[in-house]
C-alpha positions in Angstrom: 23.6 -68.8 85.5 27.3 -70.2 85.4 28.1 -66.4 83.8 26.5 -64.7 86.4 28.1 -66.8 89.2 31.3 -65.8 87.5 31.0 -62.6 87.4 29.9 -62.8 90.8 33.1 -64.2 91.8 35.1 -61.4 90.4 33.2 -59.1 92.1 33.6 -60.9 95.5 37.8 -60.8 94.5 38.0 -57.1 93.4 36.3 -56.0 97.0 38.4 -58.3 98.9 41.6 -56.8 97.2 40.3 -53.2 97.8 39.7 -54.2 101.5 43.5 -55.4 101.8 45.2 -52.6 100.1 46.5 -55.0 97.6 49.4 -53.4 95.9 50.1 -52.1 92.5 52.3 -50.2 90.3 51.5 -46.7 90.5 52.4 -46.1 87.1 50.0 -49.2 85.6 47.2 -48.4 83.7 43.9 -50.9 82.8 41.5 -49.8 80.7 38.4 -51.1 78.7 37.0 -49.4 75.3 33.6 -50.6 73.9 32.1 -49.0 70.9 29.6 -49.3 68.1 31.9 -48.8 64.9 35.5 -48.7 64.7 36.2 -44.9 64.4 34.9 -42.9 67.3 31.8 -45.1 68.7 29.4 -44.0 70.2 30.6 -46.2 73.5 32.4 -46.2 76.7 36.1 -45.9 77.6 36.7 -46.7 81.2 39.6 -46.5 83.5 40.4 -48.9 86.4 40.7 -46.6 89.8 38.2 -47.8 92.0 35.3 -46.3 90.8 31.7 -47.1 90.1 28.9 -45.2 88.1 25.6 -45.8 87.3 23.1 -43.9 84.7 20.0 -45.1 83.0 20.3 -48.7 82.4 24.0 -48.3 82.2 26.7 -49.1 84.9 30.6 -49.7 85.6 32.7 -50.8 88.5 36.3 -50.4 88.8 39.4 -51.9 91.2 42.5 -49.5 90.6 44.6 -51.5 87.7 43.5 -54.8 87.5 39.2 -55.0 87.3 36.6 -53.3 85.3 33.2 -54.5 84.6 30.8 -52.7 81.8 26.7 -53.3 81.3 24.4 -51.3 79.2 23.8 -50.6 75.8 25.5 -48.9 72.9 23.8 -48.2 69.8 21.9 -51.3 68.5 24.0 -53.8 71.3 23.0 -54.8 74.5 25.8 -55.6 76.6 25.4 -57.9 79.8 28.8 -57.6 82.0 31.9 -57.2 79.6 34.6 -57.7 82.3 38.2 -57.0 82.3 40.5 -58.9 84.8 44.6 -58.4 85.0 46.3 -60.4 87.3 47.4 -60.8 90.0 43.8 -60.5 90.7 43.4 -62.5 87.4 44.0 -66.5 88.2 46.1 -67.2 85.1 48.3 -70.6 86.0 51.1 -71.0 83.6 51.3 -67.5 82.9 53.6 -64.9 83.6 51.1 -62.0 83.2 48.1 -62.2 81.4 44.4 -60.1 80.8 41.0 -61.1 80.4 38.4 -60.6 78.4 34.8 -61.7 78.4 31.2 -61.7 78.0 28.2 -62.8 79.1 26.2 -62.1 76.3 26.8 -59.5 74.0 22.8 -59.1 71.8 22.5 -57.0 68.7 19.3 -56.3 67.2 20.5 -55.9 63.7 23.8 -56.1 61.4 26.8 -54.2 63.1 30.1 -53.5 64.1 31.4 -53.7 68.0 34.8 -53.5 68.7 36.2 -54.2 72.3 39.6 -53.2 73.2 41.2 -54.1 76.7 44.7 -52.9 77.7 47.2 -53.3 80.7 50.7 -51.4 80.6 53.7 -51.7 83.4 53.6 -55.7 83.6 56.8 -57.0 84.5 56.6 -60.1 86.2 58.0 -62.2 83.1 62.2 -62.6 82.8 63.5 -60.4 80.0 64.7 -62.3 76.5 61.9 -64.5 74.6 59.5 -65.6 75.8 55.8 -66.2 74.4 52.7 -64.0 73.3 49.4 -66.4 73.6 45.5 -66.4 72.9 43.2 -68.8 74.4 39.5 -68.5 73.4 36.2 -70.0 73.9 32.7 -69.3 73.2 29.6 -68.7 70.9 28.7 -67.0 68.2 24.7 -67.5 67.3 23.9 -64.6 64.1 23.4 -64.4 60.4 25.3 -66.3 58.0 29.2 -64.4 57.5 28.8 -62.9 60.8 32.6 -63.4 62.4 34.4 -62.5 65.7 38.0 -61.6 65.3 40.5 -61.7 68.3 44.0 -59.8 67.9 46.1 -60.1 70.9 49.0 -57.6 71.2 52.7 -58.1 73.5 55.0 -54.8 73.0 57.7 -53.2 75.4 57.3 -50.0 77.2 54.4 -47.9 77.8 53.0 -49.3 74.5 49.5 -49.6 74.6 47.2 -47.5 72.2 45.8 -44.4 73.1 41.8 -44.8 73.7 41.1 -41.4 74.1 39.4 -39.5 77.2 37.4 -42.0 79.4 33.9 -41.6 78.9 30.5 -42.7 79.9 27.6 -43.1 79.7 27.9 -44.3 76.1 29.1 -41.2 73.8 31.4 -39.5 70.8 34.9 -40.9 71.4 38.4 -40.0 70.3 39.8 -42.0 67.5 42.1 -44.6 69.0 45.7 -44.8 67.8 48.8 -47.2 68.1 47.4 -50.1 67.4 50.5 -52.4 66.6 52.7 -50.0 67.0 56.2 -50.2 68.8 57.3 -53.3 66.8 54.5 -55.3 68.7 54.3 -59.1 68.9 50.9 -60.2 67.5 48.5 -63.0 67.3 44.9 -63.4 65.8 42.4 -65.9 65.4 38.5 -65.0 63.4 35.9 -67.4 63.8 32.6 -68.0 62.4 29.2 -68.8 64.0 29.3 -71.8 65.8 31.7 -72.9 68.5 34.7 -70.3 69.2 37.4 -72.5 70.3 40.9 -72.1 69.9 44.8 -71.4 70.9 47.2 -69.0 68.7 50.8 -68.0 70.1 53.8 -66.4 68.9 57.5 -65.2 71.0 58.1 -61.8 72.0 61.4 -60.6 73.1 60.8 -59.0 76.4 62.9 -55.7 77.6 62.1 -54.5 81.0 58.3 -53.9 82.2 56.1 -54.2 78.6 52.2 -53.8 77.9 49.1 -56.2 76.6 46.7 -55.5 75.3 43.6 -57.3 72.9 41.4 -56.4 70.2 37.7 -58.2 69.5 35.9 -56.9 66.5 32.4 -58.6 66.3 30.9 -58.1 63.2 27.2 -58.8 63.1 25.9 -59.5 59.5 22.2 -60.0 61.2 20.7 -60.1 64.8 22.4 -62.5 67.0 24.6 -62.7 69.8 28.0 -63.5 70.8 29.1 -65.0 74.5 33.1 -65.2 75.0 35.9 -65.5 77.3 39.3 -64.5 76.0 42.9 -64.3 78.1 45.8 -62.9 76.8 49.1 -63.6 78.1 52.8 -64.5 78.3 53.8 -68.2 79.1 57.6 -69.6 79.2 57.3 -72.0 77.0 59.0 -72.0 73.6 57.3 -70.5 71.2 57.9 -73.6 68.8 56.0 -75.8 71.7 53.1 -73.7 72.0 52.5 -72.9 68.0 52.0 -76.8 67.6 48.9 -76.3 70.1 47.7 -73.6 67.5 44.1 -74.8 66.5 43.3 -77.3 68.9 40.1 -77.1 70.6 40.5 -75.0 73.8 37.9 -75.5 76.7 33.9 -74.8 75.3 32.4 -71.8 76.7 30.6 -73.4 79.6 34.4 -75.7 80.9 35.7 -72.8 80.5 33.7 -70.9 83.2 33.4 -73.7 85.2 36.9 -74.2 85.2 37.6 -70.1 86.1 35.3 -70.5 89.1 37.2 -73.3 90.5 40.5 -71.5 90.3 38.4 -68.0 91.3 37.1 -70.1 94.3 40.5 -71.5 95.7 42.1 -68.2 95.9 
């Protein structure tokens, strides 16, 4: 229920923004990939502009550049609201520019592979020199023994997102997707087991000028099970020294977590 609500919430932000013409950079892009596999799905690959599609027991909705929200299944996975947020719509205190990633609950009926990749070019809220790359996540991971979640989060200047190929859905055949880590990006990563998902990893990144995130979740299901998570990705000023002795702490549980986004959610 606390999910739902949350989701709820994001919903009620992206059509307030739409209704006020919120501006963004025209040349910004925000876009969502979920597939079975790691090579060319099948899945989705979805484009923030405004849109919204329904088909089967599939659906999307979209606010141009900063909100996309994905349910429905793909090949053995039954996904309930993967959402993508970006700020400024995203409430991210402490951050310069940050995404987020999460899940409701992501089910699979067997042993599997889903990858999730979110990705937001022409940020440039942040000063240029160093500054720092960080992951916070929290969650749950309930599936066979050796089942693992693994969350790369990527910082690069320019246009430096990977290329996810042609948007596409309902679930289908995708285009291989390329530039992953490319462009001398700054990178952190953090793979957890079943159980709690809790933790904080950071690293600097020399910013030059407007620069890209963008994060990687590979879920690897060794059995049925399911996986709930809530991952942001973002810059922060503080040295990157300060923030790396954080790295490893326990980070808000899945259900502070939510409760603590719809508070912020609720006050803007």
């Amino acid at each position: 229920m606390k999910g739902i609500c949350k989701l709820g919430l994001y919903f009620g932000i992206a059509l307030a923004v739409v209704a006020c013409g919120h501006p963004s950079s025209a040349d910004a892009s925000f876009r969502l990939r979920v597939e079975s596999g790691t090579t060319t799905g099948p899945g989705v690959v979805i484009t923030a502009d405004g849109s919204m599609a329904f088909s089967g027991g599939s659906s999307y909705q979209t606010m141009a550049n900063q909100f996309i929200t994905f349910s429905g299944p793909i090949a053995g996975f039954a996904i309930n609201a993967t959402t993508g947020v970006s700020t400024p719509t995203l409430a991210a205190p402490g951050f310069y520019d940050a995404i987020d990633l999460s899940n409701i609950t992501i089910n699979s009926s067997g042993a599997g592979v889903l990858r999730l990749i979110l990705e937001q070019d022409g940020l440039n809220t942040a000063p240029d020199g160093q500054i720092t790359l960080r992951q916070d996540v929290g969650g749950v991971l309930t599936s066979a023994v050796g089942s693992t979640v693994t969350f790369d989060s990527y910082a690069v200047n320019g246009s430096g997102t990977p290329s996810l190929g042609h948007d596409q859905f309902p679930a289908g055949t995708l285009d291989p997707v390329t530039g992953i880590g490319a462009g001398g990006a700054s990178t952190v990563s953090q793979t957890f087991g079943n159980g709690p998902l809790s933790g904080t990893a950071s690293t600097s990144f020399n910013k030059s000028g407007a620069y890209s995130l963008y994060t990687v979740v590979t879920v690897n299901f060794t059995g049925a099970g399911s996986v709930s998570f809530n991952e942001m990705t973002g810059t922060t000023p503080a040295p990157a020294g300060f923030v790396l002795a954080l790295t490893g702490l326990p980070v808000l549980g899945i259900g502070a977590w939510f409760r603590g986004r719809r508070r912020t959610l609720k006050s803007v």
